[in-house]
C-alpha positions in Angstrom: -18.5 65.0 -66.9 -21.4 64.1 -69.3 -24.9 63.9 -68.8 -26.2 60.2 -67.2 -28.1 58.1 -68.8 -30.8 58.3 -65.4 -30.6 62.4 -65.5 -31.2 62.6 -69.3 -34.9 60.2 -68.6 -35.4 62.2 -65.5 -35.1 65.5 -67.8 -37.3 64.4 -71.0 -40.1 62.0 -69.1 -40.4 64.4 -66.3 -40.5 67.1 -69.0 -43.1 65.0 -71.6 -40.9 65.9 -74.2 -41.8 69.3 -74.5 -40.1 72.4 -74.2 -40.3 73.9 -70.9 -41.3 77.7 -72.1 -45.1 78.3 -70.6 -45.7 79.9 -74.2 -43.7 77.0 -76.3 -44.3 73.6 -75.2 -43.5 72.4 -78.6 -43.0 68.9 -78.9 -39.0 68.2 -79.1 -39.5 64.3 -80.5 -40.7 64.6 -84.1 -42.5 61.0 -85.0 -40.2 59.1 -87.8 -41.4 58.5 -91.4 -41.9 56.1 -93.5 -38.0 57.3 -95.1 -36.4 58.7 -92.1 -36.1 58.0 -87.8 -37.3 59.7 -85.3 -35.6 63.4 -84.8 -34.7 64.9 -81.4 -35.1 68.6 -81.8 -35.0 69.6 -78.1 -31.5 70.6 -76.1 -30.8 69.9 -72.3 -29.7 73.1 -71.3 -27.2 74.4 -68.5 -29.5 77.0 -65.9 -26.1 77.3 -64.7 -23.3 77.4 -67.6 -21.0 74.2 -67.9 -18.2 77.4 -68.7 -17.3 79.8 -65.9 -17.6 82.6 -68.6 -20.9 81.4 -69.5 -24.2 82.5 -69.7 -25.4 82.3 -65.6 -21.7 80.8 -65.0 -20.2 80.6 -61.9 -17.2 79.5 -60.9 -18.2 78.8 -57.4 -20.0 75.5 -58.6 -18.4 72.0 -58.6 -17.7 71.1 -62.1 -19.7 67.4 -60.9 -23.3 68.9 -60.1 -23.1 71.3 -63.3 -24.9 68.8 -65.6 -26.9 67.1 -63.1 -31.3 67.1 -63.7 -31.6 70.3 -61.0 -29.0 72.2 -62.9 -30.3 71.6 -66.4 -33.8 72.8 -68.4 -35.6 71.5 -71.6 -36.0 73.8 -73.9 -36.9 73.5 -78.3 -33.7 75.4 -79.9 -34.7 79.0 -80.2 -35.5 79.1 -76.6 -32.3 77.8 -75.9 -30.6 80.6 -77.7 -33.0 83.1 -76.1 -32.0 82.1 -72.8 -28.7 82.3 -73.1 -28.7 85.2 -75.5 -30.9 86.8 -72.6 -29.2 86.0 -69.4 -30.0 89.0 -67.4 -33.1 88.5 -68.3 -33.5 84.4 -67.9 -32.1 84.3 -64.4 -31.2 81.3 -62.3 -33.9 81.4 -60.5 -36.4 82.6 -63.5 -35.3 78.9 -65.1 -35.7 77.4 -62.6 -39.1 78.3 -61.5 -39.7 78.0 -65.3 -39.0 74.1 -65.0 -40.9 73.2 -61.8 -43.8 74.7 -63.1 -43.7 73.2 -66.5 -43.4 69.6 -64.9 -46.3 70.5 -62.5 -48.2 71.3 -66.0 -47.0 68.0 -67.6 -47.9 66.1 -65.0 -51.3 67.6 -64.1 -52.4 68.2 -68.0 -50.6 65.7 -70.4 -53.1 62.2 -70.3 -49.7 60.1 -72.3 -47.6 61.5 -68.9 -47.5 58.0 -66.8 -45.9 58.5 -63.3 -45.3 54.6 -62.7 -43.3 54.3 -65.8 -41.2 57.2 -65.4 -40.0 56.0 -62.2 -39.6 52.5 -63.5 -37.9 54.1 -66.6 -35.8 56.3 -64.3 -34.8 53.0 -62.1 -33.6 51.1 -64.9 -31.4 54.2 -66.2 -30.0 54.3 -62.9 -29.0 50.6 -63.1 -27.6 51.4 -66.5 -25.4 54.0 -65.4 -24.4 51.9 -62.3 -23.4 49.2 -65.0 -21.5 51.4 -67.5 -19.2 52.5 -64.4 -18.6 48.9 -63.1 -17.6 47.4 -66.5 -15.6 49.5 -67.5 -17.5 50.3 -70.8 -15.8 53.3 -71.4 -12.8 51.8 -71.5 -13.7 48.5 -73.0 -11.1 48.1 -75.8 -8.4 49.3 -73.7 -9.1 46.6 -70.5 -9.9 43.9 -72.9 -7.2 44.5 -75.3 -4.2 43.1 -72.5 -6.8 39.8 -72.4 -6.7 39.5 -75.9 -2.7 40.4 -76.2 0.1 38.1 -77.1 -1.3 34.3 -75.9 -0.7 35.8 -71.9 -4.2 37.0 -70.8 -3.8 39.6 -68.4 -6.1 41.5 -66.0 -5.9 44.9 -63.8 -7.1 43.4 -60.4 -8.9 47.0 -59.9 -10.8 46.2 -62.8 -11.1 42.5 -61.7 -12.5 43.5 -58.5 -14.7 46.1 -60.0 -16.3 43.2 -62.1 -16.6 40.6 -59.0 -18.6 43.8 -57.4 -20.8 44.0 -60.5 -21.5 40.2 -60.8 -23.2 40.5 -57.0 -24.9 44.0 -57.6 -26.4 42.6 -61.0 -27.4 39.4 -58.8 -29.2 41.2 -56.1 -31.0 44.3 -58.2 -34.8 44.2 -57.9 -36.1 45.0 -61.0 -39.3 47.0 -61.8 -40.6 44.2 -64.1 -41.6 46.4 -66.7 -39.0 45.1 -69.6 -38.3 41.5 -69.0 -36.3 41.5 -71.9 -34.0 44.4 -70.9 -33.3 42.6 -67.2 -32.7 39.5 -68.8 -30.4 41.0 -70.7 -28.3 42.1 -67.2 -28.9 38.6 -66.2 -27.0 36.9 -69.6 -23.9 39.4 -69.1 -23.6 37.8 -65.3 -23.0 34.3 -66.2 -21.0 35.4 -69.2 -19.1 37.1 -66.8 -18.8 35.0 -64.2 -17.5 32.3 -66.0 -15.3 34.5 -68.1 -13.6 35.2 -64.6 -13.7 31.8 -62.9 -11.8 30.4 -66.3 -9.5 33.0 -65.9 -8.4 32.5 -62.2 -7.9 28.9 -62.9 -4.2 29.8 -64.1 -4.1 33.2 -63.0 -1.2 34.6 -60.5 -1.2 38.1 -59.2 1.7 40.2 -59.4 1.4 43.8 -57.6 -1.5 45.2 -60.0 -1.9 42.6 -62.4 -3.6 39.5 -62.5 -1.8 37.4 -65.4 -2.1 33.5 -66.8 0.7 31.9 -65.7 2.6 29.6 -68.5 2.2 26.3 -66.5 3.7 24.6 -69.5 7.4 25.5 -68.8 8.6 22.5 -66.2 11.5 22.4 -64.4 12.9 19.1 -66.5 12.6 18.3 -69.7 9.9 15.9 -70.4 8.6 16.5 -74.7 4.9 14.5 -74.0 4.5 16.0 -70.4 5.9 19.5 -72.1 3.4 19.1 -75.0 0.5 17.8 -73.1 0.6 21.0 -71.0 1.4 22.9 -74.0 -1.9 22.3 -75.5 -3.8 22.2 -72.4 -2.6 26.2 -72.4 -3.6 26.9 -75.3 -7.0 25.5 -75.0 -7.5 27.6 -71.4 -5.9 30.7 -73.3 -8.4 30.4 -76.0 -11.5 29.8 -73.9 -10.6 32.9 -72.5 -10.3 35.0 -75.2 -13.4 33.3 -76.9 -15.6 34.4 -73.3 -14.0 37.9 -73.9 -15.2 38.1 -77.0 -18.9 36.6 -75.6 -18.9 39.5 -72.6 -18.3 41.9 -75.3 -21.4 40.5 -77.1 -23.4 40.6 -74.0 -22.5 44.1 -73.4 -23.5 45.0 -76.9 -26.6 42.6 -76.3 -27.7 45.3 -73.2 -27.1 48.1 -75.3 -29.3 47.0 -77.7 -32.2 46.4 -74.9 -31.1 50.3 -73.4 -31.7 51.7 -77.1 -35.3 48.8 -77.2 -36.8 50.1 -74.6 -35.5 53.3 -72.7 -33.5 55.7 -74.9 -33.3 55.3 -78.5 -29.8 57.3 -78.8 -28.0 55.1 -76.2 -24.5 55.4 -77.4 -25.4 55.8 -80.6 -22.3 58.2 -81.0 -19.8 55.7 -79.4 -21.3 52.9 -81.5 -20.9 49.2 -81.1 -18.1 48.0 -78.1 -15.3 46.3 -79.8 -12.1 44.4 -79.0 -8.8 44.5 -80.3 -6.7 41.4 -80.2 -2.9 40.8 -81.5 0.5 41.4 -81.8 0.2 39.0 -84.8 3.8 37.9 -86.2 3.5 41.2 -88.6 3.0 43.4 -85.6 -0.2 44.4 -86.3 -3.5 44.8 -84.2 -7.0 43.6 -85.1 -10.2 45.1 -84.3 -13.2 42.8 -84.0 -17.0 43.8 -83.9 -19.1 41.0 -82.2 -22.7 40.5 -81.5 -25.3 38.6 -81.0 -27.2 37.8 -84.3 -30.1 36.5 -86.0 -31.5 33.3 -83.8 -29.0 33.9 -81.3 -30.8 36.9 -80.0 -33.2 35.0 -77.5 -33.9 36.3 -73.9 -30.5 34.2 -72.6 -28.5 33.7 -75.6 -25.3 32.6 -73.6 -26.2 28.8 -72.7 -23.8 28.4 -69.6 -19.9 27.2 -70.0 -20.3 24.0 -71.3 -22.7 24.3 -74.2 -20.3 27.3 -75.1 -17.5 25.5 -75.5 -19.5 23.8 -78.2 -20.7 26.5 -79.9 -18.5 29.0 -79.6 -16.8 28.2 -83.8 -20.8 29.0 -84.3 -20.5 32.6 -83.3 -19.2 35.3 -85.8 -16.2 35.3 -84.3 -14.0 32.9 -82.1 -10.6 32.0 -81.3 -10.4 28.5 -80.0 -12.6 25.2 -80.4 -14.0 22.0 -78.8 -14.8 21.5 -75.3 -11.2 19.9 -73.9 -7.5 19.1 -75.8 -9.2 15.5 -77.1 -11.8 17.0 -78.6 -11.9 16.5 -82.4 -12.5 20.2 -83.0 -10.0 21.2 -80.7 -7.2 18.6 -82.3 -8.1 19.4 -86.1 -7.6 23.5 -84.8 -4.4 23.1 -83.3 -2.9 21.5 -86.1 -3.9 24.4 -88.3 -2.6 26.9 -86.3 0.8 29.0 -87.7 
């Protein structure tokens, strides 16, 4: 179980950035350059090992509390290694006296520690971490990938019922007010969502586990204008869906971005941007698409409701479909280019 995104602001705000030894207290954010970022050099650190076998370990403890804030320390490198290096002598109950009276310092001593915006900062990690769980973002490529697979969007109903849940949560949150941009950006992945999953239920049909888009196209007599009016009525819904797939994604990435903007600058910066993968395509292969929101579309709502979409979704870097319905010239002129 990793570290959350609300325990690792809890640590470093609560901490002022500083390592928690009363004779260190060296700063563990070095300022960036004018050639180079900003550089962590400070290490959340287990009181109680993450390893049975290791330093302080004990077996006794639920693998789920070992990273949480009370079992974990800040501490500059070398003390790290001291403390570990040292066990008998950096007890459980040494570190943790350690910590409460370094915060009690930092909070009493440091005039840049601001109480209000911890907790606001601590509030919106919270929310953060409440959102990574409820989309799914861990698994992202995997859930999107059966939406983007073969022309038959399909959809786990656990994971459609997580979403429904997440569209109400984001709805009723009260925000701290602090970073209008960042709840705004909440705000835009809600309505991309929500009409992501309206369009989708329109010709959806559940089957045990799995929601999938049922091919109203097939009739029961033959009919070729009925059969090809349906036809391409499919394929427009089909590609509306895929096209707000690939707009959730881009709301996802859109948060992200605000996370990085304005509470912690190495957000998933290991896991890097969400992406889809879409296909089979006729030589069985699998494509992996990187979308985002970029230059002018980066406003405080850049998804301009279903409608307006549908316009200007062949604007986006990347789309699947065009026009707003099947007599739409955009729509007409992509269908007959399509293999």
């Amino acid at each position: 179980m990793s570290i959350t995104l609300k325990t690792h602001k809890m640590l470093w705000g609560r901490s002022g950035n500083r390592c928690a030894m009363p004779d260190c207290r060296k700063e563990l954010v070095m300022d960036a350059t004018e050639t180079d970022d900003e550089s962590l050099i400070g290490e959340e650190c287990h009181i109680i090992a993450e390893s049975p076998d290791g330093p302080r370990g004990n077996p006794s403890i639920p693998e789920e509390r070992l990273n949480k804030y009370d079992n974990l320390i800040l501490l500059c490198r070398i003390h790290h290694k001291i403390i570990d290096d040292q066990y008998h002598t950096y007890t459980i109950d040494y570190l943790r006296e350690i910590k409460a009276l370094h915060e009690d310092w930092v909070r009493e001593s440091l005039a840049t520690y601001d109480q209000q915006r911890q907790c606001d900062d601590e509030l919106y990690a919270a929310y953060v971490d409440t959102w990574l769980k409820s989309a799914h973002v861990a698994e992202w490529k995997a859930w999107t990938s059966h939406i983007l697979g073969g022309d038959h969007p399909t959809l786990w109903v656990d994971i459609d019922e997580s979403l429904s849940s997440l569209r109400e949560w984001i709805f009723s949150r009260i925000w701290p007010r602090r970073y209008p941009e960042l709840e705004d950006s909440f705000e835009n992945f809600r309505r991309v969502l929500q009409d992501f999953q309206n369009t989708f239920h329109r010709h959806s049909e559940k089957t045990k586990d799995v929601y999938w888009t049922k091919k109203f196209y097939h009739i029961p007599e033959w009919d070729e204008e009925r059969y090809e009016a349906l036809f391409r009525e499919f394929i427009f819904h089909v590609k509306l869906v895929e096209d707000l797939v690939l707009e959730l994604t881009r709301a996802a990435n859109f948060i992200c971005d605000r996370v990085r903007q304005y509470i912690d600058r190495s957000f998933r910066l290991d896991e890097g941007l969400l992406v889809v993968q879409s296909g089979p395509y006729m030589d069985m292969s699998w494509r992996t698409h990187r979308v985002e929101y970029r230059g002018e579309e980066r406003v405080r709502i850049p998804y301009p409701g279903l409608e307006k979409f549908k316009r200007i979704r062949k604007e986006r870097d990347f789309f699947f479909g065009a026009g707003v319905d099947v007599e739409d010239p955009d729509f007409l002129e992509w269908y007959r280019n399509l293999d």
